[in-house]
C-alpha positions in Angstrom: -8.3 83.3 63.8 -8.3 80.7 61.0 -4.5 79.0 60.1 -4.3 81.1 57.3 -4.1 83.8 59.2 -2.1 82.5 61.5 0.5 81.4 59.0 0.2 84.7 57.7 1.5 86.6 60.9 4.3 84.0 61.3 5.2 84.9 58.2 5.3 88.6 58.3 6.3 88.9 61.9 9.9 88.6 61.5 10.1 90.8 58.7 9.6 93.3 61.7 12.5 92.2 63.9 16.0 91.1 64.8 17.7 88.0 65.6 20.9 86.8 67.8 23.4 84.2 65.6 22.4 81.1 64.6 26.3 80.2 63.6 26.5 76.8 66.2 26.8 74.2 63.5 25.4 71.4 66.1 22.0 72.8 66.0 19.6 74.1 64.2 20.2 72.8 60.8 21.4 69.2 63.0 19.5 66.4 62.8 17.3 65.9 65.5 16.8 69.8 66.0 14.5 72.5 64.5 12.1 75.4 64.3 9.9 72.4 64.5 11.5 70.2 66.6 10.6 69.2 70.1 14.5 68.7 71.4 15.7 71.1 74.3 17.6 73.2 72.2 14.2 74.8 70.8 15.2 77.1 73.8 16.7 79.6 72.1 15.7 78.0 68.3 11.9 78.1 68.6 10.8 78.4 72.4 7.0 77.5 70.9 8.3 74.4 69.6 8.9 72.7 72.4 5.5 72.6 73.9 5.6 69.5 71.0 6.9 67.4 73.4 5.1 65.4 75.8 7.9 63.7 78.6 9.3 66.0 81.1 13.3 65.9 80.6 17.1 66.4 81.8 19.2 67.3 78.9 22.8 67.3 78.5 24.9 67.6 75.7 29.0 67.7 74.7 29.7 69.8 71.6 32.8 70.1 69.1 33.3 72.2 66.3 36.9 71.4 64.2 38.0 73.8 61.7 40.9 72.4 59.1 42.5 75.6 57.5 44.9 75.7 54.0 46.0 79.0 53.0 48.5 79.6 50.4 49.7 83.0 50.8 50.8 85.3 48.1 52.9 87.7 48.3 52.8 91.3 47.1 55.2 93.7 45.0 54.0 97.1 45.8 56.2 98.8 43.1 54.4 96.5 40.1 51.6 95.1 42.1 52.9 91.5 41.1 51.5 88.6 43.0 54.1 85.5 44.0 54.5 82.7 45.8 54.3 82.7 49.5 54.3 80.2 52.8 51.5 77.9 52.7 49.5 77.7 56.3 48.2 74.6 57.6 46.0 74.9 60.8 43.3 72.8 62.2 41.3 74.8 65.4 39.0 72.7 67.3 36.8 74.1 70.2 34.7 72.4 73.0 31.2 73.3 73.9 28.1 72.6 76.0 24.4 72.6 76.7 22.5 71.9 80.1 18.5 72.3 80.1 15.3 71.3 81.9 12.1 71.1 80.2 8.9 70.5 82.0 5.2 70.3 81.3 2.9 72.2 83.4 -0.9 73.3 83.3 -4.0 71.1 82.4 -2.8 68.9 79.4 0.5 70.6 79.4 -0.5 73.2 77.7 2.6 74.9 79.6 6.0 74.3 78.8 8.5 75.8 80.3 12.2 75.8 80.1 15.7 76.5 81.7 18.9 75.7 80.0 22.9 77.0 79.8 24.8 76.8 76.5 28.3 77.2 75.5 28.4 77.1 71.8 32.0 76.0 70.4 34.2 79.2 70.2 34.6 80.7 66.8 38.8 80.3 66.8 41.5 82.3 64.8 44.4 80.6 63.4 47.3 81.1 65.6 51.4 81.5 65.6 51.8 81.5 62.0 54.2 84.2 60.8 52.4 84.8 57.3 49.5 85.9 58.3 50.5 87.5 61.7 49.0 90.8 60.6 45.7 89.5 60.5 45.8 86.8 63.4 47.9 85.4 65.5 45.2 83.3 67.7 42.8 83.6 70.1 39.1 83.2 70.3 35.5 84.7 70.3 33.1 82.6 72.5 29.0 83.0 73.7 28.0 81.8 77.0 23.8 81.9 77.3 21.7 81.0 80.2 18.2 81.1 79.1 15.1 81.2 80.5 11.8 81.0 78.4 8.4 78.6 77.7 5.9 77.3 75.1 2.2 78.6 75.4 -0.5 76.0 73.2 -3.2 78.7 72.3 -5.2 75.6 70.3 -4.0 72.0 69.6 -2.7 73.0 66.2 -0.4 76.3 67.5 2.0 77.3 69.7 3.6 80.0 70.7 6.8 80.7 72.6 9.0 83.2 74.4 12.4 82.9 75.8 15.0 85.5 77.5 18.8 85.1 77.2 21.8 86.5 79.4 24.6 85.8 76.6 28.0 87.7 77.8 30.8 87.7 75.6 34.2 86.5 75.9 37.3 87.6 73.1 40.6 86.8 72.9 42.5 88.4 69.8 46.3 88.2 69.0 47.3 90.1 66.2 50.5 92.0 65.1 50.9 95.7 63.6 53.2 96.9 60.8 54.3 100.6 62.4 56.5 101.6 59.0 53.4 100.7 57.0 51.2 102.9 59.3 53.3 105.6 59.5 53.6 105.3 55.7 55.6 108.3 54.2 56.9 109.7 57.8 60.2 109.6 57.1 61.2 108.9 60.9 58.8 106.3 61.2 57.4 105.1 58.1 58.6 102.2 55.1 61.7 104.7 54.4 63.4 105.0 57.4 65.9 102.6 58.9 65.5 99.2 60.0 68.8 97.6 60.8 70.5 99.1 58.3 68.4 99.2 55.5 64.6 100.8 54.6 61.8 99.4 56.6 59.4 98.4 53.8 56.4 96.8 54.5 56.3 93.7 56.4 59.3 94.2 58.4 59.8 91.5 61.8 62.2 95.2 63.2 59.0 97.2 62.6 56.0 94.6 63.6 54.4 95.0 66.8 52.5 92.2 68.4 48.8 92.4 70.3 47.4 90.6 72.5 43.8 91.8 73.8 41.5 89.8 75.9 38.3 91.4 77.0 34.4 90.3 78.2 31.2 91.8 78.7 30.0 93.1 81.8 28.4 89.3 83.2 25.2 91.2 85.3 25.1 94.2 82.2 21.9 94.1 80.6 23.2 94.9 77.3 23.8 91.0 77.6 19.9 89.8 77.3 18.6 88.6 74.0 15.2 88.0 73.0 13.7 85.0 71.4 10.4 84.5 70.0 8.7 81.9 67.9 5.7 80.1 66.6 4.4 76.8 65.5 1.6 75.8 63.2 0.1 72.9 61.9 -0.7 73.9 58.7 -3.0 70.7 57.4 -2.9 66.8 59.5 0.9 66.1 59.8 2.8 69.5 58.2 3.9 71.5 60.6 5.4 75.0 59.6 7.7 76.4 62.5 9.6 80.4 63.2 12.0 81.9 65.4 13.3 85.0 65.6 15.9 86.7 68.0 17.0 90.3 69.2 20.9 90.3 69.7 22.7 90.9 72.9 22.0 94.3 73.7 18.5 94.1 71.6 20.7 95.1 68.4 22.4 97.5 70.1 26.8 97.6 69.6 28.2 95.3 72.6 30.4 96.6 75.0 33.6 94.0 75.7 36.1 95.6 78.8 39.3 94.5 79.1 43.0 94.5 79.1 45.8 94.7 76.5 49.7 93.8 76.4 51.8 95.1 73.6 55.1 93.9 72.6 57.0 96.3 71.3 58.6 96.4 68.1 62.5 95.3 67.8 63.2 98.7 66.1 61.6 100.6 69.4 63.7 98.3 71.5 61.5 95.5 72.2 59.9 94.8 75.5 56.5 94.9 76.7 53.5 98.0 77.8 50.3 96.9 79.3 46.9 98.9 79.3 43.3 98.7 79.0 41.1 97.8 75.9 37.3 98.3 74.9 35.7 96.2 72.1 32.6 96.8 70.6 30.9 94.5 68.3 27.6 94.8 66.4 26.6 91.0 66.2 24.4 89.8 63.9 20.5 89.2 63.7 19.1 86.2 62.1 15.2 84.5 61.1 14.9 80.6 61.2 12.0 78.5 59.8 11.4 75.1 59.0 8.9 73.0 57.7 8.2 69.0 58.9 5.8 66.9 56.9 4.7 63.3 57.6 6.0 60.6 55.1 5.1 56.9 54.7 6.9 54.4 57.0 7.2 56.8 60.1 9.1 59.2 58.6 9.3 62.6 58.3 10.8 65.3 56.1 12.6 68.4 57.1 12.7 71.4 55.0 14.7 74.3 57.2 16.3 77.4 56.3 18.0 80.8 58.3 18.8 84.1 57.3 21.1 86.1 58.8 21.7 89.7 59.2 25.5 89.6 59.2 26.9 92.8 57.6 26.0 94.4 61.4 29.1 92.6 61.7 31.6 94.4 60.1 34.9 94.4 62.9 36.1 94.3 65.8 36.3 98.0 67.0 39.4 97.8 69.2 39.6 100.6 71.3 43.0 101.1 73.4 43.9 103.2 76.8 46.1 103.2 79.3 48.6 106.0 80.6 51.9 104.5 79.3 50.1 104.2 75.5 50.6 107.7 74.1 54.2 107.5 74.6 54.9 104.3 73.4 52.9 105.4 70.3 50.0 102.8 70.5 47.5 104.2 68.4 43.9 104.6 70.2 41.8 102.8 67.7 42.7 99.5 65.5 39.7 98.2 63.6 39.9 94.3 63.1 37.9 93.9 59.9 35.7 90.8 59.1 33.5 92.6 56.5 30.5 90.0 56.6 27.4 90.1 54.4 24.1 88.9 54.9 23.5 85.1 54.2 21.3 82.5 53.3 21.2 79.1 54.4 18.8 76.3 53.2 18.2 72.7 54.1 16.3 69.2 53.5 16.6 65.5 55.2 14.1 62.8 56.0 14.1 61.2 60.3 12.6 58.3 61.2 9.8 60.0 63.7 8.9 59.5 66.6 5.5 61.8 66.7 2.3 59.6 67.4 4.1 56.6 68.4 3.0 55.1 71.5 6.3 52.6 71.8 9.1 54.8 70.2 11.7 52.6 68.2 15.3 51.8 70.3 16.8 53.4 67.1 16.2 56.3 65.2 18.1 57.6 62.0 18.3 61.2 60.4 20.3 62.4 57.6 20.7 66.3 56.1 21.8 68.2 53.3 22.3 71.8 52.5 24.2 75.0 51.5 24.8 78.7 52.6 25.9 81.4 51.0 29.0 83.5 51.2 29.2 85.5 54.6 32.4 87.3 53.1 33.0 88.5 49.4 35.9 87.0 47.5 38.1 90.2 47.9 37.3 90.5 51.6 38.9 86.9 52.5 41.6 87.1 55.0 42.9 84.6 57.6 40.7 85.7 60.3 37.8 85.4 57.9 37.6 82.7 55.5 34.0 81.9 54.9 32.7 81.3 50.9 29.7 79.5 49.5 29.9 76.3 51.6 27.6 73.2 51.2 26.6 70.6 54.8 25.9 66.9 55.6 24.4 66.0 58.6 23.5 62.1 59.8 22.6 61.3 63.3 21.9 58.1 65.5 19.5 58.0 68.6 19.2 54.6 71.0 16.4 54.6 73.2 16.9 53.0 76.6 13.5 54.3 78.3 14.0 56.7 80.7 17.5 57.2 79.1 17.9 58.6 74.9 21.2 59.0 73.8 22.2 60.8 70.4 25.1 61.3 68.5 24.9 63.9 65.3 27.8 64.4 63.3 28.0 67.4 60.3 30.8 68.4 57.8 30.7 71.5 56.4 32.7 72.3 53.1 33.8 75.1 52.3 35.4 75.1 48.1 38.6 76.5 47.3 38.5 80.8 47.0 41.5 82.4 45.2 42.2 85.9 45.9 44.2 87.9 43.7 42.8 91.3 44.3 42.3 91.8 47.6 40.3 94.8 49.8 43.5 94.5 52.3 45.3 96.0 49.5 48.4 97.8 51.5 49.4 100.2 49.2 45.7 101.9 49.9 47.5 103.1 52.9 50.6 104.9 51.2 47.7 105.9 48.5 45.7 107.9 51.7 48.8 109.5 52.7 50.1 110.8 49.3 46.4 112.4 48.9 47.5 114.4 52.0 45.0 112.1 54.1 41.6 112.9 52.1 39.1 110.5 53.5 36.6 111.1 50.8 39.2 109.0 48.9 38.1 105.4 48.5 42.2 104.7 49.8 41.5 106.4 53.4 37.8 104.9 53.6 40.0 101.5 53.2 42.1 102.8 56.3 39.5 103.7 58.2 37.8 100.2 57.8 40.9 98.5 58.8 41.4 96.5 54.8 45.3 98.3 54.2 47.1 96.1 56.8 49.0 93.0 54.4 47.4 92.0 51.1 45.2 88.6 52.0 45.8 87.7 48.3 45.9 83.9 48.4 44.5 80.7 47.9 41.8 79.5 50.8 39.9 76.4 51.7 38.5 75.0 54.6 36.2 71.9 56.1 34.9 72.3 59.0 33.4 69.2 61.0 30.2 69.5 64.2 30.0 66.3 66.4 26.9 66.4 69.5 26.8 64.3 71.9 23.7 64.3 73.9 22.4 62.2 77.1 18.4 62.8 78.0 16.6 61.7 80.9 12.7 61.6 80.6 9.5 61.0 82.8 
């Protein structure tokens, strides 16, 4: 085949197929890493890129991800649908990670690669133990472990391809509290009319709120855990270099399974204390497609032109399932959707790293620097606590000393995310009292709402958020 027509199937392949998250801020669009870049973490990115490489290597890395959070909540009046003032909520979340892979060279002229590696990607975290925005999140945590075994296959000396498989289980933690009068809506017994210490319940009452706390995992030997990567490389002319990688989900795009247990603590107005059960999870996570472009510059340098879409609307909550024999009676309802309510995005991005390609006595130091942008992964109206996530824009710089056999690197990126203010939000909770006053019509756009989980508190408010990516990594090479 000629490279056009090679370019021409990288190209359409991934139209055809499905893709695991690319979300882990400290690779992929980070400098030093790539759809065309040699670095271990091509593992799961691009397995074909790393048969660019030529040294054997150890590779060790220490990730951190730390989200800074400022939310100023607005209240609602159901009677006149008035916004006003609320508590403003401070948080700032920061989550460990970490990568572990061996890369080696087989085959006459290493035209084998092949690769082992473990990653623990930062864990997307929930803002925690604030009161104004306890229906939506009171903390916990969703993290991916991956072990991964794959390899890079050089079919001529200008392409590659590559083919790695992935046990990724899943490990959630989600704290949340439940308004009972509101979900009980017009029940007189039980609903925002009847009593709560004295007076009607309303909506938002601390006598009527109920608090969650639900930690579950997927089954670690299931194999609705394995995910599929595959990729190709291309030099398209002397120097340019057009890279793909694409990625079936955990459970090859099928809904994830996540077994657990759950505590409940009961409501004030019920008497308070505690009942314990089991809970099921099930998550459809998203799919994504990465390319990149790398071009030769003057002056040993090269340009990076990368980008990542990313099927996210699969992701639209988490479907919290609840048993357990002491449930029924203490009124837990059987299903709770958690909604996140993601769209599909697009993220784009261009820098310029000193190279190290070609050179037969690499440079002690090496600089890189990035910019970039994605797109919304939420609409305005579907913000809320546990999702805040707009049009954001990145910066990425990194550092690499060379002590041969020894390369250390240090990549930092901030993410910024501008300031979203929501004043008519799709958590709306008077959809709720609308459902019930249609006697419970879900052909109403009100019960729909309830069925998607969007009628617990109105998320009307004020959002921003920065989030900063810091990787450490230690490499050994012979």
């Amino acid at each position: 085949m000629s490279r056009a027509s090679w370019l021409a199937a990288l190209c359409v392949l991934p139209a055809h197929a499905l893709a695991s998250p690319r979300s882990d801020p400290t690779i992929g669009r980070a400098v030093f890493t790539g759809a065309t870049s040699a670095d271990p973490t091509s593992i799961e990115l691009n397995p074909s890129a790393l048969g660019l490489g030529i040294p054997n290597e150890l590779y060790a890395a220490a990730l951190a991800t730390m989200d800074n959070y400022s939310i100023d909540t607005k209240t609602l009046d159901v009677a006149t649908g008035a916004l006003g003032t609320g508590e403003h909520v401070q948080s700032t979340l920061v989550s460990p990670g970490w990568i572990a892979n061996l890369i080696w060279h087989a085959g006459e002229e290493g035209r084998i690669t092949l690769a082992l590696g473990y990653r623990s990607s930062p864990a997307e975290r929930f803002i925690a133990d604030r009161d104004a925005v306890r229906y939506f999140t009171l903390g916990g945590e969703h993290r991916v472990h991956s072990v991964t075994i794959g390899g890079s296959i050089k079919i001529e000396n200008w392409i590659y391809g590559g083919l790695s498989l992935s046990a990724q289980p899943s490990v959630l933690k989600l704290r949340y509290a439940r308004d009972t009068a509101l979900e009980a809506a017009r029940d007189p017994n039980r609903g925002i009319a009847s009593d709560c210490g004295g007076s009607p319940c309303g909506i938002g009452n601390p006598q009527a709120t109920e608090t969650y706390e639900v930690d579950v995992q997927s089954d670690l030997l299931s194999t609705a855990n394995f995910a599929l990567n595959v990729g190709g490389t291309v030099e398209l002319t002397r120097g340019v270099w057009f890279g793909t990688g694409f990625h079936l989900p955990p459970g090859l795009a099928r809904q994830n399974e996540l077994n657990g247990t759950m505590t409940v603590h009961r409501a004030p107005r019920d008497g308070g204390g505690t009942v314990d059960g089991g809970a099921t999870v099930y998550i459809s996570q998203p799919t994504s497609w990465d390319f990149e472009l790398r071009a030769g510059l003057p002056e040993q340098l090269d340009l990076h032109i990368g980008a990542r879409w990313e099927w996210s609307h699969r992701f639209q909550q988490y479907d919290v399932r609840s048993y357990g024999s002491f449930f029924p009676g203490a009124g837990i309802p059987e299903w709770m959707p958690r909604a996140r309510g993601l769209k599909n995005t697009f993220a784009a991005w261009a820098g310029v790293e000193q190279s190290e390609i070609g050179t037969l006595e690499p440079a002690p130091v090496r600089l890189g620097a990035r910019l970039g942008f994605e797109t919304a992964a939420v609409d305005d109206d579907r913000t809320s606590p546990l999702t805040v996530a707009p049009l954001s824009f990145t910066g990425d710089v990194g550092v690499q000393l060379r002590a041969s056999p020894f390369v250390l690197q240090v990549t930092y990126g901030l993410q910024f995310f501008p300031k979203v203010d929501v004043t008519d939000s799709a958590f709306d909770p008077r959809g709720r009292l609308l459902c019930a006053d249609s006697g419970y019509d879900y052909s109403t756009s009100a019960c729909q709402a309830v069925r998607n989980g969007y009628t617990l508190s109105s998320a009307a408010g004020e959002y921003q958020r920065f989030e900063h990516a810091a990787r450490f990594t230690v490499r050994y090479e012979w």
